[in-house]
C-alpha positions as CSV (number, residue, x, y, z in Angstrom):
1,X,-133.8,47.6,112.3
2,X,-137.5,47.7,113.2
3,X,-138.8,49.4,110.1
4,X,-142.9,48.9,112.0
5,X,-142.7,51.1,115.2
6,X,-145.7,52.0,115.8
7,X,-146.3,56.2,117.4
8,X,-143.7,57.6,115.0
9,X,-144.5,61.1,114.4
10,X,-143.2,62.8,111.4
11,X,-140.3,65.2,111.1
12,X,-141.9,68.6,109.9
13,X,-138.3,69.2,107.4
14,X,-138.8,65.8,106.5
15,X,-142.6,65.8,105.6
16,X,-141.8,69.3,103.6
17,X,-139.0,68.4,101.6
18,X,-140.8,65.2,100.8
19,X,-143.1,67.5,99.2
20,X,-140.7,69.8,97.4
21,X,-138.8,66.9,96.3
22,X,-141.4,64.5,95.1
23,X,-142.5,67.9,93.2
24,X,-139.1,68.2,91.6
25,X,-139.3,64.5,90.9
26,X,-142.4,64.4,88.8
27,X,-141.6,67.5,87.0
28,X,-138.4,66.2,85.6
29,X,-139.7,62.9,85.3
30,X,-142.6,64.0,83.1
31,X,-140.8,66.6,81.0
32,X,-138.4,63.9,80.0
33,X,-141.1,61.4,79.3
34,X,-142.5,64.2,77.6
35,X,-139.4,64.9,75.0
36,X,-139.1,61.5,74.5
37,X,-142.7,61.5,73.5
38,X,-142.0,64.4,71.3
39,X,-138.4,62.6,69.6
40,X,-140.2,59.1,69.0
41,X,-143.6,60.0,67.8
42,X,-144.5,64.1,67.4
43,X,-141.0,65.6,65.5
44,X,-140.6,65.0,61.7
45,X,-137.7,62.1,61.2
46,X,-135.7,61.1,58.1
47,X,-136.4,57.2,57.1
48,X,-136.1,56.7,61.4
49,X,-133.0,59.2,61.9
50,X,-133.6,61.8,64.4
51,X,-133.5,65.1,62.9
52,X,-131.9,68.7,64.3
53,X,-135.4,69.6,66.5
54,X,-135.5,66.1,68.2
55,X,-131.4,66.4,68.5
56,X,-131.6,70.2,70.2
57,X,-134.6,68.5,72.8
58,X,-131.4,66.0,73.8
59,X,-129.5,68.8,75.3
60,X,-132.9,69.3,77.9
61,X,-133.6,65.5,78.5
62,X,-130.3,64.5,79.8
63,X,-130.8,68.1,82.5
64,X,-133.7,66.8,83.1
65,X,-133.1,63.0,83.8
66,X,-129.7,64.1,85.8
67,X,-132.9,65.9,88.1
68,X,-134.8,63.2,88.1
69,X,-131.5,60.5,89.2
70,X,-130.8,63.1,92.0
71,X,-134.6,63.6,93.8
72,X,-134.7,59.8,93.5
73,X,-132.2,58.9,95.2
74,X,-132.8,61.6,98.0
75,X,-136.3,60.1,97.9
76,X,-135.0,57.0,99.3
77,X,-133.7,58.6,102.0
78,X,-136.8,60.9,102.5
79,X,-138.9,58.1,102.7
80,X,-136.9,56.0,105.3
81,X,-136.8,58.7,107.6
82,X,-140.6,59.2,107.1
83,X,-141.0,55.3,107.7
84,X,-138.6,55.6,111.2
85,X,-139.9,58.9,112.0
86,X,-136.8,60.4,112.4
87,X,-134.5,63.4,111.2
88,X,-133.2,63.8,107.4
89,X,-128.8,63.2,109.0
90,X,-130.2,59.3,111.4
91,X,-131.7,58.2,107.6
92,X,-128.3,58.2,106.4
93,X,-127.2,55.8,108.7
94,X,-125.9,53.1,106.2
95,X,-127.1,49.9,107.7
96,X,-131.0,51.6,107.8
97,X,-130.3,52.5,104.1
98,X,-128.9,48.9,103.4
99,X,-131.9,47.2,105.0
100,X,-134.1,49.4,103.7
101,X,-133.4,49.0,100.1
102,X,-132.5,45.5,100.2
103,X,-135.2,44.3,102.6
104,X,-138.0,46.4,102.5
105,X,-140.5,46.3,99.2
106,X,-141.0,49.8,99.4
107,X,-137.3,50.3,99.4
108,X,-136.5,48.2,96.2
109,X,-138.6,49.8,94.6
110,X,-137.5,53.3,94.9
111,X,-133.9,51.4,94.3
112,X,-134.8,50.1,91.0
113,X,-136.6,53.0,89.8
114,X,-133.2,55.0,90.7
115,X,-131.2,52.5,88.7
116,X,-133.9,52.7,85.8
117,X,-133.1,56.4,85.8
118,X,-129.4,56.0,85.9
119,X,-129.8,54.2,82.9
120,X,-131.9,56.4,80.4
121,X,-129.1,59.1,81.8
122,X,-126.6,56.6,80.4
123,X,-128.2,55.9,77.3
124,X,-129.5,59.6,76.0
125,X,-126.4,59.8,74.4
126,X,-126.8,56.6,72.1
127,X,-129.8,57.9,71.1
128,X,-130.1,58.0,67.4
129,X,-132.8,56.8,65.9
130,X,-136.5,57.0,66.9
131,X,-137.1,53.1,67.7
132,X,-134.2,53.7,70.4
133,X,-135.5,56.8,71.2
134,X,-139.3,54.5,72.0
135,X,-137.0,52.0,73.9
136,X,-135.9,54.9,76.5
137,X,-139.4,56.1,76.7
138,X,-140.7,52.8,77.8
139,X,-137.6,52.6,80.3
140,X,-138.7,56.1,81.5
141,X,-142.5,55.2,82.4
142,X,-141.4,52.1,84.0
143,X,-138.8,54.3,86.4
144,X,-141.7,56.4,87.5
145,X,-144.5,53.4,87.9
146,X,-141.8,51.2,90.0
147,X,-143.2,52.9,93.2
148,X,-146.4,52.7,92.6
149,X,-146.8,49.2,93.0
150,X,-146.1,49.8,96.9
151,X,-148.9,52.7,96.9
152,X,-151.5,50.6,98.8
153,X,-151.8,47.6,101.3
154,X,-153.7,44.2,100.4
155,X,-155.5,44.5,103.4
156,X,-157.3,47.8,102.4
157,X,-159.5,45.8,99.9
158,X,-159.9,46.5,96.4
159,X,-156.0,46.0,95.9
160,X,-155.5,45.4,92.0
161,X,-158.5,48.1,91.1
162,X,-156.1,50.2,93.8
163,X,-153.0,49.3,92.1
164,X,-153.7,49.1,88.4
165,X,-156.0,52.4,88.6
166,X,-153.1,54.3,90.0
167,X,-150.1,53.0,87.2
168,X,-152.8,53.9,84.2
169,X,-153.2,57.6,85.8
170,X,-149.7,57.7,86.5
171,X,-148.5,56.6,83.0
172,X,-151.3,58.6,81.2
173,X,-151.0,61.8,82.9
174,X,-147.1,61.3,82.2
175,X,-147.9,61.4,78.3
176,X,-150.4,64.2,78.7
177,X,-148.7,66.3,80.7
178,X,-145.5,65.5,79.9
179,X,-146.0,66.0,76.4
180,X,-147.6,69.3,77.1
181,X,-144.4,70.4,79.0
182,X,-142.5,69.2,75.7
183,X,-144.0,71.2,73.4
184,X,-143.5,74.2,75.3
185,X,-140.3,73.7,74.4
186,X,-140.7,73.7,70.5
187,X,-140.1,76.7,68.2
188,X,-143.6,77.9,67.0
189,X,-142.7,75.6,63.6
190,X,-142.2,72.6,65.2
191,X,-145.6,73.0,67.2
192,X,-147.7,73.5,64.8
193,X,-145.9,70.2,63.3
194,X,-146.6,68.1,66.9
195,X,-149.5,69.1,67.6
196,X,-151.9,67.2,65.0
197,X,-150.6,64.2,66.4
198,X,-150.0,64.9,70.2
199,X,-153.6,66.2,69.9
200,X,-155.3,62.8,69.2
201,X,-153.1,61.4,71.7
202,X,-154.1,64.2,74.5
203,X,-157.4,63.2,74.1
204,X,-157.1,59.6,75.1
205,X,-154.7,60.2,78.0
206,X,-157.0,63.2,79.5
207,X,-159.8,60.4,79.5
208,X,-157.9,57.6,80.8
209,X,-156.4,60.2,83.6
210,X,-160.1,61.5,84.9
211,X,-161.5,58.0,84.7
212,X,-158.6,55.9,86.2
213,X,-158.5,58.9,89.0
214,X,-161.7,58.6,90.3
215,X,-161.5,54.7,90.4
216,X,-158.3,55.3,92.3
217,X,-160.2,57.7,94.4
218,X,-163.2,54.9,94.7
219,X,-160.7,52.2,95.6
220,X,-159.2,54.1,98.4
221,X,-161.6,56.4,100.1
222,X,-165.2,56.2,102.1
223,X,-166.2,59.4,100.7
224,X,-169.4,59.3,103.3
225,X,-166.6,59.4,106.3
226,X,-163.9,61.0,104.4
227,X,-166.0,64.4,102.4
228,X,-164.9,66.7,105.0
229,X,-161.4,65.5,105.1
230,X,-158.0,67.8,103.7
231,X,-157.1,64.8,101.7
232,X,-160.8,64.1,99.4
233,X,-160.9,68.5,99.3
234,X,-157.6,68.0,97.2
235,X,-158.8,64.9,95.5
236,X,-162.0,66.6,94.5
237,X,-160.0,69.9,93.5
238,X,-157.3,67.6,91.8
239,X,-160.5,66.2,89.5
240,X,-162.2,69.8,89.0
241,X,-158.5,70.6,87.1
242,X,-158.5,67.7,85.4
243,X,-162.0,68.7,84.3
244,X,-160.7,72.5,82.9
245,X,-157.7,70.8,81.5
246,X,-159.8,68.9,79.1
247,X,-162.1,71.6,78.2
248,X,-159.1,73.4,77.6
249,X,-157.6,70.7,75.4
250,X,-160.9,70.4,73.5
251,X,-160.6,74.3,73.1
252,X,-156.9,73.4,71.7
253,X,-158.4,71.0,68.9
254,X,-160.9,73.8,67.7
255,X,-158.0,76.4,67.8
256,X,-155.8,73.5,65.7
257,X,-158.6,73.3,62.7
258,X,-158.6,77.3,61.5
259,X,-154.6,76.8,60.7
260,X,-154.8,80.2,60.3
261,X,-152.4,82.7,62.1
262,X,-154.9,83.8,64.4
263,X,-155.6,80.4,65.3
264,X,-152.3,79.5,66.2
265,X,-151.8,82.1,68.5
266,X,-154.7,81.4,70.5
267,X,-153.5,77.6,70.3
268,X,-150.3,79.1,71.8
269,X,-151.3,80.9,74.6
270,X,-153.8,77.8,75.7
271,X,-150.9,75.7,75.5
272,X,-148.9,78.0,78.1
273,X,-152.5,78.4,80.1
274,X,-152.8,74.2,80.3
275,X,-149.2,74.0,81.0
276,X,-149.4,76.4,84.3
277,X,-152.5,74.5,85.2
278,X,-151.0,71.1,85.3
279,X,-147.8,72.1,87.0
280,X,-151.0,72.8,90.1
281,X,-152.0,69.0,89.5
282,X,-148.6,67.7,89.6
283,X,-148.1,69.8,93.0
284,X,-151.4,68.6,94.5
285,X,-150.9,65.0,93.6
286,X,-147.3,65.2,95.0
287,X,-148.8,66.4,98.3
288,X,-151.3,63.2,98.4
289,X,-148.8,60.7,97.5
290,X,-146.8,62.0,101.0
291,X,-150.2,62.0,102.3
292,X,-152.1,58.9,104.2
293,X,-156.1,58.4,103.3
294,X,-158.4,59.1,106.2
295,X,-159.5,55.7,107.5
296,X,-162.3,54.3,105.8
297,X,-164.8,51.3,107.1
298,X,-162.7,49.3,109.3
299,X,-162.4,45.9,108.0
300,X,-162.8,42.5,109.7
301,X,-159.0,40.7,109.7
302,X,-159.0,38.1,106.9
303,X,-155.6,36.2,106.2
304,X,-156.7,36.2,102.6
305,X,-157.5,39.6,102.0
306,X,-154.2,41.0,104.1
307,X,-151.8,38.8,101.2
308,X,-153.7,38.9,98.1
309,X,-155.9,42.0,98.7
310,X,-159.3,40.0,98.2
311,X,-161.4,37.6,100.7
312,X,-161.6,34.0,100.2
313,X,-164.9,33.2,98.3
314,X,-166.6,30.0,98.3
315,X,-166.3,27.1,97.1
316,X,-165.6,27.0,93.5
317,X,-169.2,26.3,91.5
318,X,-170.5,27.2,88.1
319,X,-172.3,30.2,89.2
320,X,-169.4,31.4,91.3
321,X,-167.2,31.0,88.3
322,X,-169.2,33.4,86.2
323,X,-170.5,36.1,88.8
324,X,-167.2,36.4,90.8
325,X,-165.1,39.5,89.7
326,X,-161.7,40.9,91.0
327,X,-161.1,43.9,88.8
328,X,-157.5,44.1,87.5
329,X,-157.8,47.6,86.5
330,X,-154.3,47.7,85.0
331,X,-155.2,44.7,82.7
332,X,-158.9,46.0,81.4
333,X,-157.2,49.4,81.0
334,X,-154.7,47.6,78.7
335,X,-157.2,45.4,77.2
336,X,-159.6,48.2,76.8
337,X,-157.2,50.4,74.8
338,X,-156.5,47.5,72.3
339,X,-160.0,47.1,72.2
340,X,-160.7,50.4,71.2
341,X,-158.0,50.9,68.6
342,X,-159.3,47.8,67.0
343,X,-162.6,49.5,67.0
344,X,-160.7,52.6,65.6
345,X,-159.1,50.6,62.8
346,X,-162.2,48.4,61.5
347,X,-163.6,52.4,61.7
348,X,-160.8,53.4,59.6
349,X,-161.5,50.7,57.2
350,X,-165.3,51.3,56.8
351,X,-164.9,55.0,56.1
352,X,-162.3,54.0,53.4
353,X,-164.9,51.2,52.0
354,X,-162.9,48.4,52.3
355,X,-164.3,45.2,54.3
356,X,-163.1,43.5,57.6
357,X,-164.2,40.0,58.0
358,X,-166.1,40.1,61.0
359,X,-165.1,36.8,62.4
360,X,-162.3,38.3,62.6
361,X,-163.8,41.3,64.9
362,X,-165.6,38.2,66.6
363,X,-162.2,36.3,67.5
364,X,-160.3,39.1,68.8
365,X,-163.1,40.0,70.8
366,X,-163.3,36.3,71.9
367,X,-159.1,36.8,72.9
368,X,-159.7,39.7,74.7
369,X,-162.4,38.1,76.9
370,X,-160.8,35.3,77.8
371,X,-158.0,37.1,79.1
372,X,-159.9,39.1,81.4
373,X,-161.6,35.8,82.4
374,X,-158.1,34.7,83.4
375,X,-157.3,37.8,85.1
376,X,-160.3,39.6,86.7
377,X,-163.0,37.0,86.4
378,X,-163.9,33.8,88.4
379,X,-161.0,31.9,86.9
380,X,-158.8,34.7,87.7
381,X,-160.3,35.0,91.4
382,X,-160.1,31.1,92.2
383,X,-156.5,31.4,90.5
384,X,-155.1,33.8,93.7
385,X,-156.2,30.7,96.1
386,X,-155.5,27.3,94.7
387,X,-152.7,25.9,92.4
388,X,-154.9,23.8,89.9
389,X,-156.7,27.2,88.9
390,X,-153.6,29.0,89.0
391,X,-152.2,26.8,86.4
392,X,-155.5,26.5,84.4
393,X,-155.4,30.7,84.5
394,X,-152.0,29.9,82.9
395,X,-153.5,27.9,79.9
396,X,-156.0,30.4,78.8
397,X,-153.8,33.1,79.1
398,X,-150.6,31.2,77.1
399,X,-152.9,28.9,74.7
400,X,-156.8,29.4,74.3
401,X,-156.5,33.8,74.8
402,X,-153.6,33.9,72.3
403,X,-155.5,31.8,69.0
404,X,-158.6,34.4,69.0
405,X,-155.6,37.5,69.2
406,X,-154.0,35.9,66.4
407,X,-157.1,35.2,64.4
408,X,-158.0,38.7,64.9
409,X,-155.4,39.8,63.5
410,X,-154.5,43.0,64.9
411,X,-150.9,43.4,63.3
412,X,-152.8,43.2,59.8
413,X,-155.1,45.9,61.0
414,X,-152.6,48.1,62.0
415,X,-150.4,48.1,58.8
416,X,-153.4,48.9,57.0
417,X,-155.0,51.9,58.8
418,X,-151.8,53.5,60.7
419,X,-150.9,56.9,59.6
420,X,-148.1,57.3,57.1
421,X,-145.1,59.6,57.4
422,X,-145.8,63.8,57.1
423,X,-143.4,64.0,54.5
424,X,-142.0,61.5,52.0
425,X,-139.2,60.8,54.2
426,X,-140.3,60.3,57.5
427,X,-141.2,56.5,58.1
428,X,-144.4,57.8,60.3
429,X,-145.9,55.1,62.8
430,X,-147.1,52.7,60.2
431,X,-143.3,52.9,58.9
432,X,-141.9,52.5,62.2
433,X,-143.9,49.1,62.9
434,X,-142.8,47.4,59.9
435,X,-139.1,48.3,60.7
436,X,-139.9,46.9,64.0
437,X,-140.9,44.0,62.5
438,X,-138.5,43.2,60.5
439,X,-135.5,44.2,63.3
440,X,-133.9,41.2,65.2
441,X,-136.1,42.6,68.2
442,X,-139.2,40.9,66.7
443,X,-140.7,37.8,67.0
């Protein structure tokens, strides 16, 4: 099956319920993510026992992921047909399906995130505790990533800043938006118990969604040939939400300091206000991800660049080593957010008045920099061409990156500045590290 015909011309059903489904998709996707959120970090537990609230939110989640296994699977078959450019009943022809899925990158994909589903449906019931409950919601955001690894082609340029971009906005708008979603679904007690803590954790996914957004947006469009076009309006209308959403979540942190009755109620109706708003977001990015970027600058053909997504520099020198640079945006975003909570915790510590050695600071800074030497800078550049820097990539990253991590000693850190449980009961995040810790699942 010839799966690159070229003059294939879309289906109008297809392209629509592409739309409507992808829709369906995210929704259910991200209010499951979101009550998995709300069970393993934003409801009161018992010494890690899930308690009634978080056992009520169970009833919604497995609805919700049964959605989610459906529109999945229907948008393999979607997507084949939009690939042959034919009608919804030839993409069910079993040996395109077969070849598709078992062939195609694009196809296993969508396959393994449909299996990924069909397991968090399996395994909702066996939730009891909130470190299972954590171990579902990791599952869930890899389900709804898996595709986006197959969102943009090498030979575009800027392929990992395209790639790693989109999974951070993708996995951050999941927990903002998804926890959102969640607590619409709490009694007004259980809100104003979530909220504190989803709060803090709003604030750094809104930033991480606007920011990794418009790199996404940078990676992939020529805005100067491309301003006029349908697809930037709704980019640029899909960053202008954004932008309301977080002054409305800012609004929702002053609302959350009166604690007063008045207060709340405002908070309330803000919530419901933000909620309405992102369900517009979610629609518009559905409509991009079924839609194809104007052309931008064409490029000159490089082997390199169409396999690897970057072109061939020269020859390997001191001062190429150190200037070169491939951003990895789904690496610096990772590194950046341990970065900051570091920051956060020797924060923490000086408010309190107790020290932090700072070659301690000094090493895990030193950790962190070598890994985005080994990823994004020259090393990491030269690595994607030849063997001997591949492997010497390798080293840095398995035995010179992980001394000045362990020197820093982030686990230290966090046991001393993570919050403790609301109540005397509840193990809280600091409580639910060390049982991680000491469970057969840790190192």
């Amino acid at each position: 099956m010839n799966f690159l015909s070229g003059n294939l011309t879309v289906d109008p059903l297809v392209g629509a319920l592409g739309t409507l489904n992808k829709s369906i998709l995210f929704f259910s996707a991200l209010s499951l993510i979101g009550i998995l959120l709300a069970i393993s970090f934003l409801l009161i537990e018992k010494d890690g026992a899930l308690q009634e609230s978080a056992i009520k939110l169970k009833g919604f989640a497995r609805a919700l992921a049964g959605i989610w296994l459906v529109t999945s699977a229907f948008q393999i078959v979607l997507t084949l047909a939009n690939i042959l450019g034919t009608s919804l009943g030839q993409a069910f022809d079993s040996t395109s399906f077969w070849s598709f899925i078992s062939q195609v990158d694009l196809g296993k994909f969508l396959a393994a995130q449909t299996i990924l589903v069909a397991i968090v449906l399996a395994g909702l019931n066996y939730i009891r505790t909130v470190l299972s409950s954590a171990v579902f919601l990791i599952i869930s955001l890899l389900a709804l990533i898996a595709p986006v690894f197959q969102s943009h082609s090498p030979s575009g340029g800027s392929h990992s800043l395209a790639i790693g971009s989109l999974v951070i906005h993708v996995v951050a708008l999941a927990l903002w938006v998804g926890g959102i979603l969640a607590i619409c679904l709490l009694n007004n007690q259980d809100r104003k118990t979530a909220l504190p803590r989803f709060s803090v954790l709003a604030l750094w996914a809104a930033i991480a969604v606007l920011i990794s957004g418009v790199a996404n947006a940078w990676a992939r469009l020529d805005f100067s040939a491309a301003w006029s076009s349908r697809y930037a309006q709704i980019v640029i209308a899909k960053a202008i939400l954004t932008i309301l959403l977080i002054f409305l979540g800012y609004r929702n942190r002053s609302a959350l300091k009166t604690r007063n009755d008045e207060g709340w109620k405002l908070l309330f109706r803000l919530i419901f206000i933000e909620a309405t708003l992102m369900c517009v977001v979610v629609v518009l990015g559905s409509w991009l991800s079924n839609s194809t970027p104007p052309a931008g600058k064409e490029i000159a053909f490089s082997p390199a660049l169409s396999i690897v997504g970057y072109a061939t520099p020269g020859a390997p020198n001191l001062t190429r080593m150190f200037t070169l640079y491939n951003a990895d945006a789904l690496i610096i975003g990772i590194l950046v957010v341990l970065v900051a909570l570091y920051i956060k915790g020797v924060s923490i510590l000086k408010k309190r008045g107790d020290a932090w050695p700072v070659g301690r600071t000094i090493a895990f800074a030193c950790g962190v920099a070598l890994i985005d030497f080994a990823t994004s800078g020259g090393l990491g550049v030269y690595a994607l061409f030849s063997f001997e820097y591949h492997m010497l990539a390798h080293m840095v990253l398995g035995m010179l990156a992980p001394i000045g991590l362990v020197l820093g000693a982030p686990i230290t850190l966090a046991l001393r500045t993570l919050p403790q449980g609301r109540t005397p009961e509840e193990r809280g995040v600091r409580g639910t590290l060390i049982a991680f810790l000491h469970s057969r699942y840790s190192i």
